[in-house]
KOLTIPA-25491 format. One record per residue: residue number from 1; residue in one letter; x, y, z negated of N, C-alpha, C in turn. Coordinates in steps of 0.001 Angstrom, whole numbers, plus 500000, padded with zeros to 6 digits. Each point is the difference from the previous one (the first is absolute). Layout:
! KOLTIPA-25491
    i  aa    n.xx    n.yy    n.zz   ca.xx   ca.yy   ca.zz    c.xx    c.yy    c.zz
  NUM   a       X       Y       Z       X       Y       Z       X       Y       Z
...
***
This chain:
! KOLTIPA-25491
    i  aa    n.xx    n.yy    n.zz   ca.xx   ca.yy   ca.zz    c.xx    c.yy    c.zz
    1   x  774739  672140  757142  498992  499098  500504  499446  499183  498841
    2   x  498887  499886  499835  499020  499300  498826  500185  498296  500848
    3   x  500137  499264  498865  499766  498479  500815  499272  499330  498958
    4   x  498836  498939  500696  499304  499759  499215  500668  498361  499927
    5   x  499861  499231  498635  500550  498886  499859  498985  498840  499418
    6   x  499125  499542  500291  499009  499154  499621  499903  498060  500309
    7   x  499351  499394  499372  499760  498888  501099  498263  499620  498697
    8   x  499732  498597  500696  498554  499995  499254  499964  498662  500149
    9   x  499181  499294  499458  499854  498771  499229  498458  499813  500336
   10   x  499043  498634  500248  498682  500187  499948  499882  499151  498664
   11   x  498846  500456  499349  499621  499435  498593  498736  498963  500056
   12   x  499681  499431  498743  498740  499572  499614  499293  500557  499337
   13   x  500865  500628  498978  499218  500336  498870  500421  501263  499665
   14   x  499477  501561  500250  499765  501288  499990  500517  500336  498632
   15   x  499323  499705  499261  499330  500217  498244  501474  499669  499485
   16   x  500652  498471  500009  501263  499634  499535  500999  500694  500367
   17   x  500273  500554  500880  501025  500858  500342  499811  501478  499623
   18   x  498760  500272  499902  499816  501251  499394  500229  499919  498285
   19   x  499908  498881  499484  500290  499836  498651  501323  500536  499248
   20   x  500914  499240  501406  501100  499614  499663  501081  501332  500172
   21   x  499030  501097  500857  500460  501081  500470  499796  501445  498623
   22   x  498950  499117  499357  499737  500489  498615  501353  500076  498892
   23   x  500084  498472  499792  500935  499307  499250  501295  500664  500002
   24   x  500170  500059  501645  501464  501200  500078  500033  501110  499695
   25   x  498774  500478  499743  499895  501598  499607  499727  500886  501444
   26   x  499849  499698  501145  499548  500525  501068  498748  500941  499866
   27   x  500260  500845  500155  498822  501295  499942  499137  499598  501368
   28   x  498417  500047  499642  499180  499782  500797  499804  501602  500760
   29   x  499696  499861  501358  499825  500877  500623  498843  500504  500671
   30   x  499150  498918  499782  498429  499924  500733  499723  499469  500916
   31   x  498731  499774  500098  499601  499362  501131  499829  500694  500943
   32   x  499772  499726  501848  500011  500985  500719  499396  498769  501503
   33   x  499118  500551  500638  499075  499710  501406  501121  500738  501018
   34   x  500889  499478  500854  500781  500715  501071  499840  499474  500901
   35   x  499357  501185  501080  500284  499816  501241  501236  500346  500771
   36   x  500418  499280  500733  501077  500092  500690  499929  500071  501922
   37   x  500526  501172  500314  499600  500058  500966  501123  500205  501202
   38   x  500889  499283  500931  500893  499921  500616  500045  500445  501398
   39   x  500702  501310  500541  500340  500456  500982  501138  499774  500920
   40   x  499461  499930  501220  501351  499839  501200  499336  500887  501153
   41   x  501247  499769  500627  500138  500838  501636  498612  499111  500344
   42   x  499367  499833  501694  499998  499210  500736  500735  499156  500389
   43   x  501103  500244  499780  501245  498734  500697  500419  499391  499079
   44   x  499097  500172  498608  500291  499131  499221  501850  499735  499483
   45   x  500515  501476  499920  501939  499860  499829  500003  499988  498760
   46   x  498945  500633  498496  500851  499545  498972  499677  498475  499965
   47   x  498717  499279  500267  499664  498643  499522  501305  499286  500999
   48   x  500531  500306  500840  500957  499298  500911  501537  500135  499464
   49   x  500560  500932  499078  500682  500367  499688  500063  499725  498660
   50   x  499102  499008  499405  499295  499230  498378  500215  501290  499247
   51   x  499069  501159  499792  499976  501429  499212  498688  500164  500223
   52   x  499429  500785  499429  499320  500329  499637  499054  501705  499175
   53   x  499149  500023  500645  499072  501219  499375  499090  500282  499458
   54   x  499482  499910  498399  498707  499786  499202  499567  501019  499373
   55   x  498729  500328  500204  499190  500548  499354  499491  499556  498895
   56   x  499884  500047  498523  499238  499266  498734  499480  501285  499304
   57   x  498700  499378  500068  499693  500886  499111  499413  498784  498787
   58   x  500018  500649  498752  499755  499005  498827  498826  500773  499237
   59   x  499060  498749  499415  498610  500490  498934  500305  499341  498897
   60   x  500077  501003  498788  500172  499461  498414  498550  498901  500153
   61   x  500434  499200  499367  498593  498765  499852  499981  499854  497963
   62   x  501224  500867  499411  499357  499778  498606  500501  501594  499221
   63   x  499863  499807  498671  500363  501395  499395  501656  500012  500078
   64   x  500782  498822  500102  501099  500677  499874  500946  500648  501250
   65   x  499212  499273  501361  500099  500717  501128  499626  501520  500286
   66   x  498989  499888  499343  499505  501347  500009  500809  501103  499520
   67   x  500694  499637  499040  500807  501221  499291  501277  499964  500730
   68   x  500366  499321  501230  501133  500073  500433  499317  500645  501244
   69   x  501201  501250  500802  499444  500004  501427  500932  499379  500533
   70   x  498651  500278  501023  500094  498710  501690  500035  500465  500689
   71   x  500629  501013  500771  499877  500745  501506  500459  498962  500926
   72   x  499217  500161  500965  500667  499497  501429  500905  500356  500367
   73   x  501086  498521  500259  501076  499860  500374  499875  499379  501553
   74   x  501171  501065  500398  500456  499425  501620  501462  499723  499995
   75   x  500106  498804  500472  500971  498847  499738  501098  499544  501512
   76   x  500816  500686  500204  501285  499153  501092  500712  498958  498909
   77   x  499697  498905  501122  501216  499011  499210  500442  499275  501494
   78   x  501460  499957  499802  501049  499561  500821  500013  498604  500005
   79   x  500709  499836  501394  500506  498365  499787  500179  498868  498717
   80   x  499457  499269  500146  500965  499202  498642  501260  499350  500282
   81   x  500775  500006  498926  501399  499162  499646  499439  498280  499776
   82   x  500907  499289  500842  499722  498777  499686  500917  499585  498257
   83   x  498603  499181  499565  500647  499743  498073  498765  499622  499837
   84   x  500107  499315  498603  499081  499552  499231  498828  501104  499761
   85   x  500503  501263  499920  498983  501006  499352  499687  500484  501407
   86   x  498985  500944  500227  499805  500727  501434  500937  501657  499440
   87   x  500744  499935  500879  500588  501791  499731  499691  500764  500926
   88   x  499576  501160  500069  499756  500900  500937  500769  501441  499626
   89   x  499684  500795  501068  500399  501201  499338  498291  500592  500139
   90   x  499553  500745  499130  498482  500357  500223  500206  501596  498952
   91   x  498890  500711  500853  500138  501442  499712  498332  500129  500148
   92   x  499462  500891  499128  498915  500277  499356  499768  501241  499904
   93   x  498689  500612  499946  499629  501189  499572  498390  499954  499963
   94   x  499176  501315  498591  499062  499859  499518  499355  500452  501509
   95   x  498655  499741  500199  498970  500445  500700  498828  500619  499672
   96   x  499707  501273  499862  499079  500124  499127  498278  499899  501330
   97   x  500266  499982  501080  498892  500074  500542  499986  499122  501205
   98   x  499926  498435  499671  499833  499148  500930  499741  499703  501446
   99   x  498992  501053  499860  499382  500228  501449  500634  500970  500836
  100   x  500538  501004  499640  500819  500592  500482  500948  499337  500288
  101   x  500780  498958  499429  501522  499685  499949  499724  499057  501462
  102   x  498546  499549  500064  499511  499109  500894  499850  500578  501378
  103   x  499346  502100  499915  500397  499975  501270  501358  500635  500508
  104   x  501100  500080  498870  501101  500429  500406  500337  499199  501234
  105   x  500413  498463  499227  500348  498658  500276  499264  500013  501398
  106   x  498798  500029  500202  499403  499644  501340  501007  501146  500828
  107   x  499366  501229  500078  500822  501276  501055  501479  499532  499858
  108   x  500782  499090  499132  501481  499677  500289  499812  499160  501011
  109   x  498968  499112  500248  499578  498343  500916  500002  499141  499077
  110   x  499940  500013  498963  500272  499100  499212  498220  499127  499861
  111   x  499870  499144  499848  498790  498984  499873  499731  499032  498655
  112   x  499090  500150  499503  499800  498638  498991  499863  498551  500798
  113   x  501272  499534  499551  500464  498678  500411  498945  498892  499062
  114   x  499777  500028  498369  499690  499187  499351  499693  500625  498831
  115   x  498741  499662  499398  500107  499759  498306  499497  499287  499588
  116   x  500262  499946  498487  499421  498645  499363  500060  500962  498346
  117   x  499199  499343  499090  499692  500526  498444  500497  498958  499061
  118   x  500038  500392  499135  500583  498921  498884  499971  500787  498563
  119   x  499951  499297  499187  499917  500403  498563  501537  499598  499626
  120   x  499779  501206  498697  501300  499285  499522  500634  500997  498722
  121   x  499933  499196  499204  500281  500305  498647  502005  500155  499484
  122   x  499903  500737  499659  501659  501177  499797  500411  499863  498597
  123   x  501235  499326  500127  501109  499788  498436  501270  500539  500537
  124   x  500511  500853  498897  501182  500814  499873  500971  499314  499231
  125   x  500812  499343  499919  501150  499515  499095  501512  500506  500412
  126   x  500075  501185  499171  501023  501180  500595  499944  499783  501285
  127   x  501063  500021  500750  500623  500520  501172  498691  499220  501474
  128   x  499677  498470  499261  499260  499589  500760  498149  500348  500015
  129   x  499819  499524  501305  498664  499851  500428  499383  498769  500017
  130   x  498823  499819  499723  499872  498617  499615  498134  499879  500553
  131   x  499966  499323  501029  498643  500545  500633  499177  498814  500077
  132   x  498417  499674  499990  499223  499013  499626  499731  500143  500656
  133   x  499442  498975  501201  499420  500849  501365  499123  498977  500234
  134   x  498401  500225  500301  499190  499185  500888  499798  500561  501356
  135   x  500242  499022  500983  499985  500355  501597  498986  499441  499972
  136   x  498683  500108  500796  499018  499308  500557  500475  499193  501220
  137   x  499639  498643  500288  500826  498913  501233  501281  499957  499536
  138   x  500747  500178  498958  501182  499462  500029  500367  499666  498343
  139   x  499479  499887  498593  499601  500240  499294  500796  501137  498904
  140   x  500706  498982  498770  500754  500984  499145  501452  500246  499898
  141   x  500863  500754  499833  501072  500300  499946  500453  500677  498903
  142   x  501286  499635  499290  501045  501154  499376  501199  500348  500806
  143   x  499625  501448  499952  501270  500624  501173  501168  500886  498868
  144   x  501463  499503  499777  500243  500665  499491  501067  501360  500512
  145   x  499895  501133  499948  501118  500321  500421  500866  501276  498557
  146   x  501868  499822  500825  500502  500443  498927  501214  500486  501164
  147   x  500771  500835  499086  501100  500718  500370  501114  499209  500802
  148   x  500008  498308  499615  500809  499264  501004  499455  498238  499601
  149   x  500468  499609  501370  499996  498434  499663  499899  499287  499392
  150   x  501027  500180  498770  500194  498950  498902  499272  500159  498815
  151   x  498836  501719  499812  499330  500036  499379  498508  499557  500098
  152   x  499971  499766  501515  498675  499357  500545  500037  498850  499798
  153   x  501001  499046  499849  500116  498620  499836  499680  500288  498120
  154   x  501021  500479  499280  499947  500231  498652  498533  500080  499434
  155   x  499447  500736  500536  498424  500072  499702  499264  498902  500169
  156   x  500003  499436  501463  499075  498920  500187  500323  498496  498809
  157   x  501355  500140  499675  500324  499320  499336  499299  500198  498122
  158   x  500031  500995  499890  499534  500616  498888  498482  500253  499565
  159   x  499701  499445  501390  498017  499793  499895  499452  498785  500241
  160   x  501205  499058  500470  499579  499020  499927  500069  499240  501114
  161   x  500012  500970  500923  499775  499557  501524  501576  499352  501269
  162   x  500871  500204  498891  501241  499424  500875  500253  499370  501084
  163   x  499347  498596  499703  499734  499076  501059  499136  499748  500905
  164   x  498993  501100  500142  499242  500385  501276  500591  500733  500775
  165   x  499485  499090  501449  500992  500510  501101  499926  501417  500363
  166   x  501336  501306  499979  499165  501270  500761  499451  499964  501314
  167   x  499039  501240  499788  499814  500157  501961  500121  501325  499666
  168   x  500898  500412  500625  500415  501160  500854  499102  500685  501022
  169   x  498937  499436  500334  499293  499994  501369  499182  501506  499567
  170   x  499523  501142  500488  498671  500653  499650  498928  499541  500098
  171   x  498873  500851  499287  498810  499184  500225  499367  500037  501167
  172   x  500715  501158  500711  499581  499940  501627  499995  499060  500698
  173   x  501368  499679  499473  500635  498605  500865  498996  498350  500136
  174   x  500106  500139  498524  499125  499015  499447  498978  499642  500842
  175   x  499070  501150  499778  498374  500122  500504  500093  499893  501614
  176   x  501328  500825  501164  500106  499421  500958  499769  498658  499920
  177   x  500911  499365  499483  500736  498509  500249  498425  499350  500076
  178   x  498573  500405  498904  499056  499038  499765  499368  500126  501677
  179   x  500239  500995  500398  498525  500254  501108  500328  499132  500965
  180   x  499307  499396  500685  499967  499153  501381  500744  500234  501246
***
């Protein structure tokens, strides 16, 4: 089972943390336009069961995106573990034809529950992920994720960001929480 181990921080300042992601020697990964697109039953059992089903597909926005591929990824992620970091167990695979994968998903019953887009610029510092993210309505974020806990803390600590509070929350969650 793949488990994903992350938590995220909201920022002020984009540019400074990308500096600092320099400084460590973090390999830039590119910039990238993702849509994200989230499936459930009608009865709504993974959102009830806090799991989840995403569609992303991602657009290089510079040259060094470009030289990396981006296939569409379709995304299960499990319950979370209560902790500082969000843990899931989450399982993945490439998509090469969206629309198709879209009417698999429908003939299963499956429905687009939600999406939302966001930018977001990609640093590699070995083992970790290190993600720049603008949400539109909710603003900026560094999300880091790594092989366990104490390296997600280790990092945030190592960019600067220690003492900003995590949120664990998705950005699903988030963008729920704003609407009326």
């Amino acid at each position: 089972m793949a488990t994903e181990i992350e938590a995220k921080v909201r920022i002020e300042d984009a540019a400074a943390v990308e500096r600092r992601c320099g400084e460590l020697g973090a390999v830039y990964g590119g910039a990238w336009r993702q849509l994200d697109r989230f499936f459930d039953h009608p009865d709504r059992r993974l959102l009830e069961s806090d799991s989840a089903l995403r569609m992303r597909v991602s657009e290089p926005l510079d040259a060094a995106a470009r030289q990396l591929r981006a296939p569409a990824l379709l995304t299960y992620k499990g319950p979370r573990q209560v902790g500082r970091a969000k843990v899931r167990s989450e399982y993945e695979v490439e998509v090469t034809d969206p629309d198709a994968m879209t009417r698999i998903l429908g003939t299963l019953d499956y429905i687009e529950t939600f999406s939302y887009e966001k930018q977001r610029r990609l640093w590699r510092l070995g083992a970790v992920e290190i993600t720049v993210d603008d949400v539109p309505e909710l603003g900026q974020f560094v999300e880091v994720e790594a092989p366990d806990e104490a390296t997600v803390e280790t990092t945030f600590e190592r960019l600067g960001l220690g003492p900003l509070p995590r949120i664990t929350d998705s950005y699903v969650r988030m963008l729920f929480a704003r609407k009326p």
